[in-house]
N, C-alpha and C positions, 0 to 999 in steps of 0.2 A: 372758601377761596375759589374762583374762577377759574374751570378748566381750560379757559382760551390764555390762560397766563404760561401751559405748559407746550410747547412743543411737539409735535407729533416726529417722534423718531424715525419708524417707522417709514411713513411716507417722506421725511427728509432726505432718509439713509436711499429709500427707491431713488428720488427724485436726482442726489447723487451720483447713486450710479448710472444712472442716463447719460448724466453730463460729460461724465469722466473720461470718456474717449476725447470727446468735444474737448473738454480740458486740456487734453496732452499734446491733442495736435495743436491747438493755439498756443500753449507754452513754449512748444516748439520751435514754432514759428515768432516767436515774442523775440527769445533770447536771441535769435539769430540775427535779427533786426538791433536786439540790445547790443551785441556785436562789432554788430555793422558800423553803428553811431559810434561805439569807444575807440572803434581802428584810427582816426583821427591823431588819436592822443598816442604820447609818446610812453606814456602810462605806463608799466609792468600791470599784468589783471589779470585774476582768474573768475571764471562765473560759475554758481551753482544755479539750480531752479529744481524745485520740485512744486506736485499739485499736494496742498495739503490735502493731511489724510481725515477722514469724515471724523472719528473718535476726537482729533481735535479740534475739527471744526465746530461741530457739536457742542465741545465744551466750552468752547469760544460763544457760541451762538445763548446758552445758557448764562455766561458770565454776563454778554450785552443786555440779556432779557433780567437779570436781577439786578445792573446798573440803571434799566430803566425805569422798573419799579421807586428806586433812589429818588433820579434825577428829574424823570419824566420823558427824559432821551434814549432811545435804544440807536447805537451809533450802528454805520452797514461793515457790514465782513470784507475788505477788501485785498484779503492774501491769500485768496484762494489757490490764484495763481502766484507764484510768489519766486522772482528772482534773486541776487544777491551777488553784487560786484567787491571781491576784496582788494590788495590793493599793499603795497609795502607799507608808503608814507603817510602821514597826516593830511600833507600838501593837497596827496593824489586823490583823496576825499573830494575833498574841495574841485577837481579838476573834473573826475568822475560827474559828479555834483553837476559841475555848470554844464557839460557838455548833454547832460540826458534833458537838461531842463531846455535845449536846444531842440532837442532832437525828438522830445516826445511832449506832448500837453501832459502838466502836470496839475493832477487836481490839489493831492493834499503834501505836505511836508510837514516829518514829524523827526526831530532832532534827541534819537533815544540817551537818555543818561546826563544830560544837561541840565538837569533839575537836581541831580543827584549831589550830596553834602559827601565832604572830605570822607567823613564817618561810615556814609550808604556804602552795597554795592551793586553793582548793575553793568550791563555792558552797555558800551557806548555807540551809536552806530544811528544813519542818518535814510531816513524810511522815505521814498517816494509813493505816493498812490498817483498811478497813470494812468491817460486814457490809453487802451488797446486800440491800436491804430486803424484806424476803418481797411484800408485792404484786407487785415487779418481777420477782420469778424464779418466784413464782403465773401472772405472760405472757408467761414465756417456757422451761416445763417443761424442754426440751430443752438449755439452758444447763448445762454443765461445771464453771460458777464461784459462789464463792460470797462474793468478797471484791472488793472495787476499791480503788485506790489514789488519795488526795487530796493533790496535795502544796498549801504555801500559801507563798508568797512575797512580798516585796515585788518592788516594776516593778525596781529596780538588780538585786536577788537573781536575777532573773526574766532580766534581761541577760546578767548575770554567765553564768549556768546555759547559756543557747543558746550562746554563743560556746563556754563550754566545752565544750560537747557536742561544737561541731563541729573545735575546736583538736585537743583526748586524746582521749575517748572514742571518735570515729569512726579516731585513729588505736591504736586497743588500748591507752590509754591509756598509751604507751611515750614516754618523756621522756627521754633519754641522758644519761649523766652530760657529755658533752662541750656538752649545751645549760644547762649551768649558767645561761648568763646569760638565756637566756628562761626558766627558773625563776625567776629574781628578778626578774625581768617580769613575768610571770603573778603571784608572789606581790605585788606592790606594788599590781597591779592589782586586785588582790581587795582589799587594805587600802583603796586608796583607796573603794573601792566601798561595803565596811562602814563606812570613818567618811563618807560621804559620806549612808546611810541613818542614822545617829545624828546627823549632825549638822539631816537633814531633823526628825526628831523633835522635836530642841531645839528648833529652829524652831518648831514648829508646838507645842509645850507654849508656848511663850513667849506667840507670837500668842494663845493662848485664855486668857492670864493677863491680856497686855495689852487685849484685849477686851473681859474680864470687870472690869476694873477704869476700863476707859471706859464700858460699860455702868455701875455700881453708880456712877461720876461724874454721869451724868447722871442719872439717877433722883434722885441726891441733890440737885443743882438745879433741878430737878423740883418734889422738893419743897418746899424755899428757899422756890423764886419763889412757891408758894401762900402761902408764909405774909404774906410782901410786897403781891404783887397776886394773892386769890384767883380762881380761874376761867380764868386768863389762860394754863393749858395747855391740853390737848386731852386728850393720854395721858395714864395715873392711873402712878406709879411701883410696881411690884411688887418686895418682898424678897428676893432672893439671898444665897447663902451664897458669900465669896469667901475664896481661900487666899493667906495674908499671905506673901509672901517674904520672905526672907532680908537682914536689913540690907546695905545698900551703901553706907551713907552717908559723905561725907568723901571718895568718889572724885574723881579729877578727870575732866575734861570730856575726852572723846578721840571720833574716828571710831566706836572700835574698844566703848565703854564708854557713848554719848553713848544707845541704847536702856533700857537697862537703869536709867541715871538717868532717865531718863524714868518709865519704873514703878517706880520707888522714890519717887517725885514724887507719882503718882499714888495708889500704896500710902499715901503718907502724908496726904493728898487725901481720900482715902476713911477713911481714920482719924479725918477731921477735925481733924489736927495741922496746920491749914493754914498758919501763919507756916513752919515746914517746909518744903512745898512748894512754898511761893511762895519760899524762898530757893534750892531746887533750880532750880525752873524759871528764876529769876536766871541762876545759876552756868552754864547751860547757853545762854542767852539773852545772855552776855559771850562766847560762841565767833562766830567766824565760821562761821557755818549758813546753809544753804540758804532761801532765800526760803520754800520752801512748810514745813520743817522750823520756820524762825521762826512763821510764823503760827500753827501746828497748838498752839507752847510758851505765845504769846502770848495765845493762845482761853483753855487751861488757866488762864494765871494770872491772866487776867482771873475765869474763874470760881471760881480761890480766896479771890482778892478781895470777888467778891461775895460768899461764901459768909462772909465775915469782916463783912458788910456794909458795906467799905468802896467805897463805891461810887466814887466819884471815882478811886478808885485801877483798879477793874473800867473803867470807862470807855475810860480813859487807852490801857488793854493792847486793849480792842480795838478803839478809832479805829489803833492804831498795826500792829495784827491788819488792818485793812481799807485801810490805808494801803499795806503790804507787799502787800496780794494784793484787788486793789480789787473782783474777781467773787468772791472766797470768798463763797457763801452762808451758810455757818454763821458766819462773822465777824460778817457784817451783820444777822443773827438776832439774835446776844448784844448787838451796839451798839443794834439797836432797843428791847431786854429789857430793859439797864439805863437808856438812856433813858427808859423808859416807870416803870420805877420811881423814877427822878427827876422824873418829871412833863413831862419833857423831849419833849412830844406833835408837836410839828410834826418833832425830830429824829428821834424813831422809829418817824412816818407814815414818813418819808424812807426809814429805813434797811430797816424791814419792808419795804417797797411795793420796794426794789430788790433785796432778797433772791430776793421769789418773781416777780422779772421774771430772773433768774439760774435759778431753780429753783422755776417754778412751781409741784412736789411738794411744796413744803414745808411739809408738814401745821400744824405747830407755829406758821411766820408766816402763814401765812394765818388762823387758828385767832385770833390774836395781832392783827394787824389788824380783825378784825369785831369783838371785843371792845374794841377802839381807837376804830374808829367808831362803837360805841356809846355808850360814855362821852363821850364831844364831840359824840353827838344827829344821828348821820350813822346812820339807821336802815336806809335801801338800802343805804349801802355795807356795814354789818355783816351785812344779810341777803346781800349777794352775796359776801362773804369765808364766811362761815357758811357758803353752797350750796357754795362752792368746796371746803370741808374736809371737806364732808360726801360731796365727789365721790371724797375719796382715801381719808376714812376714814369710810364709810356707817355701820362697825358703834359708831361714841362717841358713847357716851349722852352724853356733858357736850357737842359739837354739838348733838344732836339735841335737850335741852333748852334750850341758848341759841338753837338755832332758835325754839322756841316762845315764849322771852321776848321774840324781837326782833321776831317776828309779833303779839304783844300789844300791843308797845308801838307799832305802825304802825297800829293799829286804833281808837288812844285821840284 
């Protein structure tokens, strides 16, 4: 056999440590650039980088030279340098992803563990080969390399990958057939691991549906209330575009399902199908549910209520909303709300004035009280709810001119 088939270590291992310095400072200056590009995104990220260590390079370098022997192809080493962006969600792969392929010339992508059967296990995770950006290798002439390696993960992915490093890959990635059953180990635990990131994903799709449809709720009663009693908010509602889910209606009420009617509740809430919703928020309201889970259903279908203008019926849901949970701020909000649109001024001095004794911030009843005492000629106390809304929210205009109306009218 051929001595030129072997490798000179030796002179490798020199040639190495020449570089090595040259390495660190280009790393360096990589990641910071890698950085730079993800500040963009709204992303959560953490970044590692190190320069691989020679022992592995080496045996890396030895594995390509006996695949080439195989194939005919000895493929190049390009992780010498080698970063790694992790990363909460599935999504934020994908975002990671497009934004480097922006921001940096990418030569090669390799999409690790997507070959992998139910059965296999492996970690999952999405490999960039890049070019090194020429200002960085314009500082540092003397550099051998002209690629670095990005991988991006999520944090499980990111688990998954170190343990396995240090389980196979530090042992020659040698698994015996006689360890069958720590293969089905390892494979279960990669399963759980991948639906464990899908199912964080669902998750957090869901949270920005149900958010977005509690956002586009209150705006809508936002606007209601001006039409009822104008001035009597603070914030102006602004238009959104929100994505209708999928009928659910007809379910029953479970642990397991009791979410999801809930935005289906909402979904139809925001439709303004609101006899709908308020027969949802019923059906769910006949379970035995958690105290703070009641109030949260009881808020909602008080405000479908109103929203139907039945007010007596709105009332009802949220004296029994503050009944359940006597410090809920936002309870004692909507009790003061619709009392005040019933004329009902002494019960929702009461329930306003115990709101923002629970939650002094709250813009909206403070904003709600100066307006109150102005209307029943109590001009100090609207200028000093007034200063107060104007402490949390200095930049509304609709403050800042009922400041000057209540200042007019203490001058008269």
């Amino acid at each position: 056999m051929s001595n030129s088939l072997y490798p000179d270590r030796l002179k490798l291992q020199q040639q190495y440590t020449e570089q090595l310095p040259h390495y660190n400072v280009t790393l360096e200056a990589f990641q910071a650039k890698l950085k730079e590009a993800l500040s963009v995104l709204t992303v959560h990220f953490g970044v590692k980088y190190r320069v691989k260590e020679f022992p592995s390079y080496y045996g890396k370098l030895l594995k390509r030279v006996t695949d080439e022997k195989k194939t005919g192809e000895q493929l190049p080493i390009h992780d010498i340098l080698g970063t790694r962006v992790v990363c909460p969600f599935l999504e934020d792969v994908n975002h990671v992803e497009s934004c480097l392929r922006k921001a940096f010339n990418v030569h090669e992508v390799e999409y690790k563990g997507a070959q992998h059967t139910f059965r296999e296990f492996g970690y999952s995770s999405t490999h960039l080969v890049v070019e090194i950006p020429r200002e960085i290798l314009q500082s540092c002439p003397r550099l051998k390399l002209k690629f670095a390696e990005v991988q991006i993960r999520t944090f499980l992915q990111d688990a998954w990958a170190e343990v396995e490093h240090e389980l196979i890959y530090k042992n020659n990635n040698q698994i015996t057939p006689l360890d069958e059953p720590l293969r089905r180990k390892l494979a279960a635990l990669n399963a759980n691991l991948s639906l464990s990131d899908i199912i964080f994903q669902e998750i957090r799709e869901y949270q920005r549906q149900l958010h977005g449809e509690l956002d586009k709720r209150r705006h809508s009663f936002v606007n209601l209330l001006e039409e009822h009693k104008p001035g009597l908010t603070v914030t102006a509602a602004k238009g959104k575009k929100y994505i209708r889910i999928s009928s659910q209606r007809g379910m029953g009420v479970s642990a397991d399902n009791m979410d999801e009617m809930l935005l289906e509740a909402l979904c139809a809430h925001n439709e303004k199908d609101f006899p709908e919703a308020v027969n949802i928020y019923s059906k769910i309201l006949e379970q035995d549910v958690a105290p703070n889970i009641k109030t949260i259903v009881l808020i909602h279908k008080g405000v479908a209520n109103f929203s139907q203008s039945n007010f007596n019926e709105a009332l009802t849901n949220f004296q029994e909303a503050v009944i359940c949970e006597p410090k809920n701020s936002r309870a004692l909000y909507y009790l003061g709300i619709v009392n005040r649109v019933l004329n009902n001024n002494a019960e929702a001095l009461k329930a306003l004035q115990t709101c923002v004794e629970i939650n002094p911030f709250h813009v909206e009843a403070l904003f709600a009280l100066g307006r109150l005492y102005f209307e029943i000629g109590d001009y100090p106390g609207a200028l000093e709810y007034c200063e107060k809304t104007l402490m949390v929210e200095p930049e509304s205009a609709l403050a800042q001119e009922f400041r000057e109306l209540v200042i007019s009218r203490m001058k008269l």
